[in-house]
N, C-alpha and C positions, 0 to 999 in steps of 0.2 A: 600313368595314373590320372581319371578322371576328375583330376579335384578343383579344377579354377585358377590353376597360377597363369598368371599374363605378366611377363617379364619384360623389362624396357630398362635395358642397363646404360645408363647415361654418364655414370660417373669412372665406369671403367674405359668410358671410351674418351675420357682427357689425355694428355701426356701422360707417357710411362713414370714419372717420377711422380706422379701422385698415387701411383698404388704399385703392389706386385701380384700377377697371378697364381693363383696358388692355392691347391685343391686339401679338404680336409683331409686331417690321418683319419684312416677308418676306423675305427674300433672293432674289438673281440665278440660281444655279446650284447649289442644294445637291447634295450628295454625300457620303452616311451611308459612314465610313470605318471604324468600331467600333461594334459591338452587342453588347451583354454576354448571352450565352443563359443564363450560370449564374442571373441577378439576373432576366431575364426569365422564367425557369420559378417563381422563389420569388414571385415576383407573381402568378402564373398568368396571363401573355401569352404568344402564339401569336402569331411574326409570321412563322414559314416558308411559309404560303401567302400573303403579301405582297411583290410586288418592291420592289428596291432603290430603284427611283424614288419610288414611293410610301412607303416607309419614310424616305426624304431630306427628302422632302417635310413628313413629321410632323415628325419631331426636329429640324428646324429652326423648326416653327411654321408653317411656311406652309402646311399643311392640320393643322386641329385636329381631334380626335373628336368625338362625339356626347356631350352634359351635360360638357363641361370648361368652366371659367369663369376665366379668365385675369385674374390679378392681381400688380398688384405690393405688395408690404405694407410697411406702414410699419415703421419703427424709431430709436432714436438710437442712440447712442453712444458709449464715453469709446475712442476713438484716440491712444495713445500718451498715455493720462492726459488728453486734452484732447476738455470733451461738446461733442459735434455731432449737431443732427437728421438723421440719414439715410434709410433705404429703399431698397427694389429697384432700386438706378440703373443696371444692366444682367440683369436676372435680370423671368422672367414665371411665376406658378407658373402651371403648366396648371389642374391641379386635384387632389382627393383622390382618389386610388385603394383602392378597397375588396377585399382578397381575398376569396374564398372561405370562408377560415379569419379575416375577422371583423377582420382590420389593415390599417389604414390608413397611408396612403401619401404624402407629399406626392411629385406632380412636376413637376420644374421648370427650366426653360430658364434656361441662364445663359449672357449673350453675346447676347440674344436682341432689345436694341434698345434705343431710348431709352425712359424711363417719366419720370413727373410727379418723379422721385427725383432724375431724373442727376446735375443740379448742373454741368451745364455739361457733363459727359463723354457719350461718344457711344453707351455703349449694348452695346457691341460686344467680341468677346475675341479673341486672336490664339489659332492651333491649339496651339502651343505650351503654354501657360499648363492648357489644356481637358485635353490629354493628361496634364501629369504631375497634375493633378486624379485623371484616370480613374486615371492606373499606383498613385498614392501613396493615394487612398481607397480601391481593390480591395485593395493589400497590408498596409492595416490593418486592414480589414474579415478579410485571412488569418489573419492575427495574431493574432486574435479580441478588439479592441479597439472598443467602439462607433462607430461613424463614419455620416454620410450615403456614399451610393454612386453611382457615377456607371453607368447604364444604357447611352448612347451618347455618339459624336461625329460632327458633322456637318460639314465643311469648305463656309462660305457661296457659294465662289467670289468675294469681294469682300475685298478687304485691306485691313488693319487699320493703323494709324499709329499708332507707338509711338517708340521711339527709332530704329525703323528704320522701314521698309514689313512687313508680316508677312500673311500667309493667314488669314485671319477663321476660325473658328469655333465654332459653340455647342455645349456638354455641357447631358445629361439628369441632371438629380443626382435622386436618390430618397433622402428623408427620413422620418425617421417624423412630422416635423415642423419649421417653419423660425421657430418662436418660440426668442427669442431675451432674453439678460438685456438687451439693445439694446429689444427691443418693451414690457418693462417700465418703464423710463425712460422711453422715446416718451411713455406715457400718463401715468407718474406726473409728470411735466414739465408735462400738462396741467391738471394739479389738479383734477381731475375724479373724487371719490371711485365715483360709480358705473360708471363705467370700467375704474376699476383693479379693483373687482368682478367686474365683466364678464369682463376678460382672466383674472384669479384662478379664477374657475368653468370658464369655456374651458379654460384648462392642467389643471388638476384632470378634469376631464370625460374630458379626452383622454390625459394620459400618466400621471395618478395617482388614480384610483380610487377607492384605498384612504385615501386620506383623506376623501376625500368627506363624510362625517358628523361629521369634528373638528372639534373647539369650537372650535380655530382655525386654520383651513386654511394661512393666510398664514406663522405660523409655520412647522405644517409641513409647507407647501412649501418654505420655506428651509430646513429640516430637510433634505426629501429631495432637494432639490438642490444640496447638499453635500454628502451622500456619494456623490452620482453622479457630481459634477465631481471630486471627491478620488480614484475611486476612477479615471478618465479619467487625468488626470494622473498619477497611478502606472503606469498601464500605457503611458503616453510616455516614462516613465522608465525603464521598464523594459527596453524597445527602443529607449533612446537616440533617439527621435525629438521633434524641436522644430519645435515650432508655426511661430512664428517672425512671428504678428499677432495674438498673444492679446486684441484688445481686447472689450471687450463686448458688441458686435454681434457676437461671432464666437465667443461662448458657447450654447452651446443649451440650451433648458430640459429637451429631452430626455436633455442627457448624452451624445451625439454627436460626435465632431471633426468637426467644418465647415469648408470656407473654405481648401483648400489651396492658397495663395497662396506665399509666401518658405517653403515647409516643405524641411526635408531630415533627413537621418540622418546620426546621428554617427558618423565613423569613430572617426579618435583618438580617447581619453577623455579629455576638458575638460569642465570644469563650467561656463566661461565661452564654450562655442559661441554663435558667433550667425552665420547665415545671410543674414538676410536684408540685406540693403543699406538700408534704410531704417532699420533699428534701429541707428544710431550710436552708442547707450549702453547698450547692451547689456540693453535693459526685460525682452525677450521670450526672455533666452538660455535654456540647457537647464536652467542649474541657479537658472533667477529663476521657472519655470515653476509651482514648486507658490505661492511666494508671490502672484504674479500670481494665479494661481486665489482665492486669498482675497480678494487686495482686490478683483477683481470679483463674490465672494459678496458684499461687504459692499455695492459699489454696490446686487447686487441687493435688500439688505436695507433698505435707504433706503429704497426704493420702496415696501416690503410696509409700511410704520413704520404708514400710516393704517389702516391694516385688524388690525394686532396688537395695540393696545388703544385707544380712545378716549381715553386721556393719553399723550399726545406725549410728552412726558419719561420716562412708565415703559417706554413703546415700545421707545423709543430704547435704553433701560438691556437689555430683554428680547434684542433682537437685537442686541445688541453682545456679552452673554453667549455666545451661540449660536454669532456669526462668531470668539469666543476660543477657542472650541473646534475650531477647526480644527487647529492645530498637534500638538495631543495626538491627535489624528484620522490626523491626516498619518504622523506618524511612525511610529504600531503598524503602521498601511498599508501604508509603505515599507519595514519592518524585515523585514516577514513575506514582504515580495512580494523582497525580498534573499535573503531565506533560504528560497525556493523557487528561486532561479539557484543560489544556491548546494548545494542539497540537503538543505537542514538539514531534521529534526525536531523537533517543541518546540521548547522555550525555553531558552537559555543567559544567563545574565547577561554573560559574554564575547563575544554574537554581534557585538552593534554596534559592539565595538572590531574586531574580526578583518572586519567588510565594509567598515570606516572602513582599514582598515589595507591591505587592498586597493585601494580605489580610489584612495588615496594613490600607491600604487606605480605603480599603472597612468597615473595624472594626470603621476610624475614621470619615466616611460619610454617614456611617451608610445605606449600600448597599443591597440590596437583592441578597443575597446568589443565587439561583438558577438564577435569570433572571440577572446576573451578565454576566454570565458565556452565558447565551444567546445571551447579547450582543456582546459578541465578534465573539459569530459565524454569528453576522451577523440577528438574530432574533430580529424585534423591537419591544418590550415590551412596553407599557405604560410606563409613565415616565422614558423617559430617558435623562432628562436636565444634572441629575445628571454625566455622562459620558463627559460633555463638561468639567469639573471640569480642570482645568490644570496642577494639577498634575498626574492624570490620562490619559490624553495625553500624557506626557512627557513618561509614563510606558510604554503606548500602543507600542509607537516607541521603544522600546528596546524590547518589546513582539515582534512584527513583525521583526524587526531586525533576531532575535533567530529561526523566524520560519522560516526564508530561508538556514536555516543550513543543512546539513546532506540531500541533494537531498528533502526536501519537498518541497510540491507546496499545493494550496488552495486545489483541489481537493482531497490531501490528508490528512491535516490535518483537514479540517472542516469535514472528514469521521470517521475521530477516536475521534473528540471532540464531534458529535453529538450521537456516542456510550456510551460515561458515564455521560454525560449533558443533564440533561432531560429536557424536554421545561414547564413539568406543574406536579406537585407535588399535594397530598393533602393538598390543603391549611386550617390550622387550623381553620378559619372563616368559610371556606365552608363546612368542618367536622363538625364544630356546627352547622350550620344551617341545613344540612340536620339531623343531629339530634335531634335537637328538632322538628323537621316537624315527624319525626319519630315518636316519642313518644306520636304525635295528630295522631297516623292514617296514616300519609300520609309519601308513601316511595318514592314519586318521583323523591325528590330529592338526596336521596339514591342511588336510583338505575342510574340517571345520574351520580352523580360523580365516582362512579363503571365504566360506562362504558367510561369516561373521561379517571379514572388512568389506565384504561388497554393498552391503548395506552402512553405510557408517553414519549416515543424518537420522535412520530410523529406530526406532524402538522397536527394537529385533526381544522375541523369546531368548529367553537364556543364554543370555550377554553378560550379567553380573558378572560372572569371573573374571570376562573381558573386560570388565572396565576399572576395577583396581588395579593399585599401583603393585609393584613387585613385595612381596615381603621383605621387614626392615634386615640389610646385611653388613657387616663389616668390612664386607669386597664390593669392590666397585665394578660397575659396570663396564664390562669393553667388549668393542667389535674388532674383529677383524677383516683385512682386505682381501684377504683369499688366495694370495700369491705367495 
């Protein structure tokens, strides 16, 4: 097939204990239902002069290309605080894709079969799970938030056993990489100091560079993989969206969100969201998000301890310094990244009280997070009685106050608030709805909300629907993980 794959597998060719080889199950009757042409042009693939059969046939695995080399890779894990050795237990990477322009590419089949990992599970993903994958990674990739991407979906023709029967399918996710602070543990668990070397120069090699020559690498890479995941979590916070299985195989070293398993968006503004159905005590809520990011810096710093100086004790003192700095990290990060919703310029020693003072109000009127933030720029939403509230007057006038500070004017601030304030989100309701229309057959609605979130700073035709919160219910909201 003449489509453009240029394969450079570099990670299969470390020691055997970092992956096993190992090819997908085929499936019965594939049938490629989504192909993303925007993510396919930034590859430079060509698959319009390929039919659908033979396109089915790829993204499911059951015909590979020429130099792809199919693995599943190891990893561990702390899950809900508790380590476990993991790995690819339904995921096969194909292999590196090289563009044109010099980047590299992991791809990778998820759903794709049993591997050496599974641990007793079968291998396999239901269409459902695959899809809000593809909707919820394309609309934060809109958002312009780091994320892996999902290229395709394939419907296996074989069903999947979950709590129901369900229609099988596998997603193409494309990564700039699928190392993980999970693949760090793997080996530093083995106590195998030239391993952990090995994987140290590998990540260094491929996502940072510019270290390359530091007298201590290991340092800083936890250097730079703290402000990549600090600055990640900021911008989840900032679109109210929650993970909702933050454990440490679901960290990337790239700085990526990975892994949309229980994810959703928050309507109401709570600080105590939690989605997922598995998260009973609430580990992974929206507002446990940035602390969770630390303690999984710190796990990753354990790991690095042999390689940061040959005294274990001063080691340990060296990166425990580094993970204290996260907090003082965190907050300039989130104060600034507030006072771009809000409009602000410079600095006020009053800003933090005046977005503490809002989100207070909004947590106790029980406010829509997104179309909050709309209303100030001036976007009118459905239901907005709530805004005449009086103490939210009272705010507004000290918000406007602030924004005539430091030479701003409207034109300027409603330029920078419409830049991280997005006008319409995947809304949780509309995610379900288009998938169960999914799961009968019908993608229609699928493929509108796709072409919804791809615009999500603009003032798109007929979005209304899109932009309310869910109708008022007595049952709560949950996701699930798919497994």
């Amino acid at each position: 097939m003449t489509i453009g794959w240029h394969f450079d597998n570099t990670y299969s060719k470390l020691p055997n204990i970092f992956s096993s080889e190992v090819l997908p199950t085929k499936v019965k009757s594939p049938d490629l239902i989504i192909l993303n042409d925007d993510l396919s042009k930034e590859l430079g693939l060509d698959f319009s002069t390929t039919n659908n059969k033979n396109l089915s046939e790829l993204f499911s695995g059951n015909l590979l290309p020429k130099d792809s080399k199919t693995i599943a890779q190891a990893y561990a894990g702390h899950q809900f605080g508790h380590f476990t050795m993991l790995g690819d237990g339904r995921a096969t990477l194909m292999g590196e894709h090289v563009t044109k322009d010099n980047e590299r590419f992991d791809i990778q089949f998820k759903g794709s079969g049993i591997t050496p990992f599974s641990r007793n599970g079968d291998g396999r993903a239901a269409l459902g799970p695959m899809l809000r994958e593809y909707i919820i990674s394309e609309a934060i990739h809109a958002l312009n938030i780091p994320t892996t991407r999902s290229l395709a979906v394939v419907k296996t023709g074989e069903d999947v056993v979950r709590e129901n029967i369900l229609p099988g399918a596998i997603l193409t996710r494309v990564a700039s990489s699928h190392l993980r602070v999970g693949t760090f543990q793997y080996i530093a668990a083995r106590q195998n100091e030239n391993e952990l070397k090995t994987l140290v120069n590998y990540t260094v090699d491929r996502h940072y560079p510019n270290i390359e020559k530091s007298k201590n690498q290991a340092l800083d890479l936890l250097r730079a993989l703290m402000e990549k995941q600090i600055n990640l979590v900021i911008n989840w916070m900032r679109v109210g969206f929650i993970h909702g299985v933050m454990n440490t195989d679901n960290m990337t070293i790239s700085g990526e969100t990975i892994d949309y398993g229980p994810c959703a968006f928050m309507d109401t503004y709570d600080p105590q969201t939690v989605f997922s159905s598995i998260d009973q005590l609430g580990r992974y809520a929206y507002f446990n998000q940035p602390s969770i990011t630390k303690w999984n810096l710190a796990r990753f710093a354990e790991c690095l301890v042999p390689l940061v100086n040959e005294d274990k004790d001063k080691a340990i003192d060296i990166v425990t310094e580094e993970i204290n700095n996260f907090e003082k990290i965190y907050e300039t990060k989130w104060l600034n990244m507030m006072r771009d919703k809000l409009g602000l310029f410079g600095e006020d020693p009053k800003d933090q009280v005046l977005i503490l003072d809002l989100l207070t109000w909004m947590h106790q009127n029980k406010t829509d997070y997104t179309n909050t933030f709309c209303y100030l720029m001036n976007e009118k939403i459905q239901n907005n009685e709530i805004f005449n509230n009086e103490n939210f007057i009272v705010w507004k006038k000290r918000w406007e106050e602030r924004l005539m500070s430091n030479n701003n004017t409207p034109e300027k601030y409603l330029k920078l608030m419409r830049s991280v304030n997005p006008l319409v989100i995947p809304r949780n309701h509309k995610v379900e709805e288009a998938l169960e229309l999914a799961n009968n057959n019908d993608l229609s609605l699928v493929k509108k909300l796709i072409k919804i979130i791809e615009k999500p700073y603009e003032n798109q035709k007929e979005i209304a629907e899109y932009q309310s919160a869910a109708p008022i219910s007595d049952q709560r909201y949950q996701t699930f993980c798919g497994t």
